[in-house]
Backbone bond lengths (Angstrom), bond angles and torsions (degrees), N, CA, C in turn:
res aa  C-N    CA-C-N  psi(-1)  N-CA   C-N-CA  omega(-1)  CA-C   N-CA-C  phi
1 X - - - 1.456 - - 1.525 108.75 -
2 X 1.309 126.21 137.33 1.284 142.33 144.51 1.503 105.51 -21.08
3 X 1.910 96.09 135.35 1.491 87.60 161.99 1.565 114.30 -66.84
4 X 0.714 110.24 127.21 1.901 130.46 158.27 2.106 116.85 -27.55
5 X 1.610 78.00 -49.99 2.031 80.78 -177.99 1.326 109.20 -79.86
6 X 1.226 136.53 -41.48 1.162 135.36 136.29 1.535 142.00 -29.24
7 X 1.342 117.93 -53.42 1.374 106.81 157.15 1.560 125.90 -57.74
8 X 1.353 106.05 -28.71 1.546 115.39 -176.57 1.337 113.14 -58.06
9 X 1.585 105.85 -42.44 1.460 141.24 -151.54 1.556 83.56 -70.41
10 X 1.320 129.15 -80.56 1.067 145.78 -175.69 1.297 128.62 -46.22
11 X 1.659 107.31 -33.49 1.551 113.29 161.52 1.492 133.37 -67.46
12 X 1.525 83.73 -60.61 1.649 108.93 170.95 1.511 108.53 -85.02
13 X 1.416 111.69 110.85 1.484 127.04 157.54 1.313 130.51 -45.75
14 X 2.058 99.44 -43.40 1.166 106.91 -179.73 1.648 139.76 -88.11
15 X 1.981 99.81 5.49 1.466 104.41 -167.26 1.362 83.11 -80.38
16 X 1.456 100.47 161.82 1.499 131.49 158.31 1.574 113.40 -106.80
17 X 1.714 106.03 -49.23 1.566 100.42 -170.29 1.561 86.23 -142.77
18 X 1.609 93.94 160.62 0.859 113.09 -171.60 1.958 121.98 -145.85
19 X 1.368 104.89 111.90 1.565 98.71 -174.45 1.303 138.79 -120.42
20 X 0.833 118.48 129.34 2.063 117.72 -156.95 1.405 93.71 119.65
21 X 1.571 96.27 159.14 1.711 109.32 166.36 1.608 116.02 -124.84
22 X 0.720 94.15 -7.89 1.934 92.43 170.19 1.978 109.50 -114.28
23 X 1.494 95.56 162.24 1.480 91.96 177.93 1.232 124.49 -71.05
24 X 1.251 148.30 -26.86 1.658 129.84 125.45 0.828 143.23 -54.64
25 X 1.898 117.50 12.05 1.762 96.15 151.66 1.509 103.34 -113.61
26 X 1.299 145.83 -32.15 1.112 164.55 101.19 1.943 90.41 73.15
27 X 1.481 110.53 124.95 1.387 95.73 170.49 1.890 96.97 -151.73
28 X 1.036 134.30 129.01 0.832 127.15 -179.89 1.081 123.45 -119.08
29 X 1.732 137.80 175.45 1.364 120.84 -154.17 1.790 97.25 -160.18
30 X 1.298 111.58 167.15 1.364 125.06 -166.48 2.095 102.10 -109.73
31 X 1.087 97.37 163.04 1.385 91.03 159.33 1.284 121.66 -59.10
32 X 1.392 125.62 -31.14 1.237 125.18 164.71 1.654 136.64 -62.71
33 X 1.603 95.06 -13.38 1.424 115.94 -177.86 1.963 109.93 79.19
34 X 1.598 101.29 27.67 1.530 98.89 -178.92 1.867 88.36 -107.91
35 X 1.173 95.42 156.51 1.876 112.24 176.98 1.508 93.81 -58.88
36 X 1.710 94.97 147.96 1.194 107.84 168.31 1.491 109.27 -94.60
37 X 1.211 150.27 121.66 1.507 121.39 157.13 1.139 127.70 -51.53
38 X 1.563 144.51 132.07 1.203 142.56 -170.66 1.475 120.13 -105.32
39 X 1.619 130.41 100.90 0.887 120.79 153.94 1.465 135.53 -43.89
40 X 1.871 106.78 88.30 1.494 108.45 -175.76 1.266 115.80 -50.83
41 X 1.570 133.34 -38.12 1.389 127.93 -149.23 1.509 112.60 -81.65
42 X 1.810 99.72 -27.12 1.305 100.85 166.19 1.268 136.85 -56.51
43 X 1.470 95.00 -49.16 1.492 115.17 -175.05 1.966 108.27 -65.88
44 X 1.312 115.69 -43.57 1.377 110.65 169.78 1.347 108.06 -58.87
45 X 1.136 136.67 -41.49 1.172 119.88 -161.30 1.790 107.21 -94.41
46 X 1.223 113.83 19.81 1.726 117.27 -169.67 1.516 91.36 -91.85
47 X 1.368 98.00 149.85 1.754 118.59 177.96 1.414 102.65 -121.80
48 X 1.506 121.42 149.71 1.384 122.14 -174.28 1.300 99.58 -84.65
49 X 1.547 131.91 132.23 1.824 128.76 -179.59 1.635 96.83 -73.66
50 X 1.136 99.27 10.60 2.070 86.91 -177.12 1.516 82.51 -114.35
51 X 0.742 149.80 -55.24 1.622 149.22 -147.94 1.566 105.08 -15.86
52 X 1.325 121.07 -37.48 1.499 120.74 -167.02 1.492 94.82 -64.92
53 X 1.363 113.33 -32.44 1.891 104.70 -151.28 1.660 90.56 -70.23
54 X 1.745 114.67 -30.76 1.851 118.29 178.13 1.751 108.86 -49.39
55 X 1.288 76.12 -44.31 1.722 77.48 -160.94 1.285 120.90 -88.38
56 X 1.775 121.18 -12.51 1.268 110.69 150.53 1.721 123.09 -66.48
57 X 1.478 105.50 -45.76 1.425 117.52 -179.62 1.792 108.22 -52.72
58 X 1.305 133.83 -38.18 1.273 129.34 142.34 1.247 137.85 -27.05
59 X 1.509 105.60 -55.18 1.604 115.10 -164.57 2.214 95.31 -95.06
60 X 0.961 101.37 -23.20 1.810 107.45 -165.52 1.741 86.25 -55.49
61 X 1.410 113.60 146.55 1.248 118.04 134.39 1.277 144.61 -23.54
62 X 1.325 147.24 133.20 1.464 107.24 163.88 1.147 106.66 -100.05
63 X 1.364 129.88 162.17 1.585 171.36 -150.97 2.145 78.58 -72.95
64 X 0.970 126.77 -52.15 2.003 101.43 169.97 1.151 127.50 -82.26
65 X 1.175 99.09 0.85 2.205 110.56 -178.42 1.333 87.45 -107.18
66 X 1.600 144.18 -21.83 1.439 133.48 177.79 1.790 93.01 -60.57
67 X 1.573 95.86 -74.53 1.892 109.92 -167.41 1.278 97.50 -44.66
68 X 1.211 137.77 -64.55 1.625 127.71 -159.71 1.522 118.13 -53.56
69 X 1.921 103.63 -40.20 1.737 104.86 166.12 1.228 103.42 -60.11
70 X 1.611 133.82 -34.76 1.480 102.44 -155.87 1.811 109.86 -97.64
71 X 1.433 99.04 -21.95 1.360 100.40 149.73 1.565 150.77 -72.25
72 X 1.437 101.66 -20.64 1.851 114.25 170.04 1.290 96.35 -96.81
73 X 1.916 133.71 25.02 1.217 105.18 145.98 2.038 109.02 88.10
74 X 1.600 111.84 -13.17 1.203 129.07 -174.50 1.182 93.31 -85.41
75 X 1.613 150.42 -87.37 1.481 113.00 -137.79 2.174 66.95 -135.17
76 X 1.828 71.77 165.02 1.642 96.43 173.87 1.883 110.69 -76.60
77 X 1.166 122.75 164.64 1.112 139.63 142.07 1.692 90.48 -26.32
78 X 1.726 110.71 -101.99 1.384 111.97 -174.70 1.247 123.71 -17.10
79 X 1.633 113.26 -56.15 1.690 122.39 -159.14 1.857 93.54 -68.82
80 X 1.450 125.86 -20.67 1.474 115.21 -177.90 1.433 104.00 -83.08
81 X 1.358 115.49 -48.50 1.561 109.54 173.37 1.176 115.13 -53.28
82 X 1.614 140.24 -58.98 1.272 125.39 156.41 1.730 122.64 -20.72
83 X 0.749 131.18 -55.55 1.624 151.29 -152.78 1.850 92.97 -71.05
84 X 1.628 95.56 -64.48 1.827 110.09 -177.12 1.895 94.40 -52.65
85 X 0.904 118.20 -58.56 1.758 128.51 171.08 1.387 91.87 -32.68
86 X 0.968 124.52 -102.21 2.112 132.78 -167.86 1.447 98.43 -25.39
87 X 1.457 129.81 -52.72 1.110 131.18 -150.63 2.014 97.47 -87.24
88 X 1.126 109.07 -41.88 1.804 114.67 154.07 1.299 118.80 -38.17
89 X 1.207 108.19 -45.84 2.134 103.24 -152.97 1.706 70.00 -103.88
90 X 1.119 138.68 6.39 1.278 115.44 -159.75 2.383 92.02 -93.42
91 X 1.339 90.69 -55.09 1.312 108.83 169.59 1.856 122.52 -116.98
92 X 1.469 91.49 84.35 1.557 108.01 175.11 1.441 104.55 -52.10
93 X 1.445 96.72 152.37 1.816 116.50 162.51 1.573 98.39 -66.37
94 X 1.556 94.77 122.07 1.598 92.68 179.03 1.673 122.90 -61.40
């Protein structure tokens, strides 16, 4: 699931703050400090527009598993750029 304060954040224009972390304790508030009502269905169903940058930064190599393949002789220069490629088309910029 989506973070929650974030989807809210993003739905609702008008929260300012927001307290609890699950959807029954969850209370949100206006600049005025009156409740927001929360459209749940929205908010479950919201996707983060960054999510790709998570899920490449997950799946990428890191920068000492690059050097060690290209030094133990395991993958080419090329075969990592290929790899960063799969893991690109895999999760487009939304």
């Amino acid at each position: 699931m989506a973070n929650l304060h974030e989807a809210i954040r993003s739905i609702h224009d008008d929260v300012i703050t927001i307290d609890g972390n699950t959807q029954e304790t969850i209370i949100a508030k206006d600049i005025n400090g009156d409740e927001v009502s929360i459209n749940w269905t929205s908010v479950n169903a919201w996707t983060d527009p960054e999510q790709w940058k998570i899920n490449r930064k997950r799946e990428y190599p890191t920068y000492e598993d690059c050097i060690h393949a290209l030094l133990d002789g395991g993958d080419t220069l090329t075969e990592l750029q290929e790899k960063r490629q799969e893991i690109k088309a895999k999760y487009p910029k939304s």
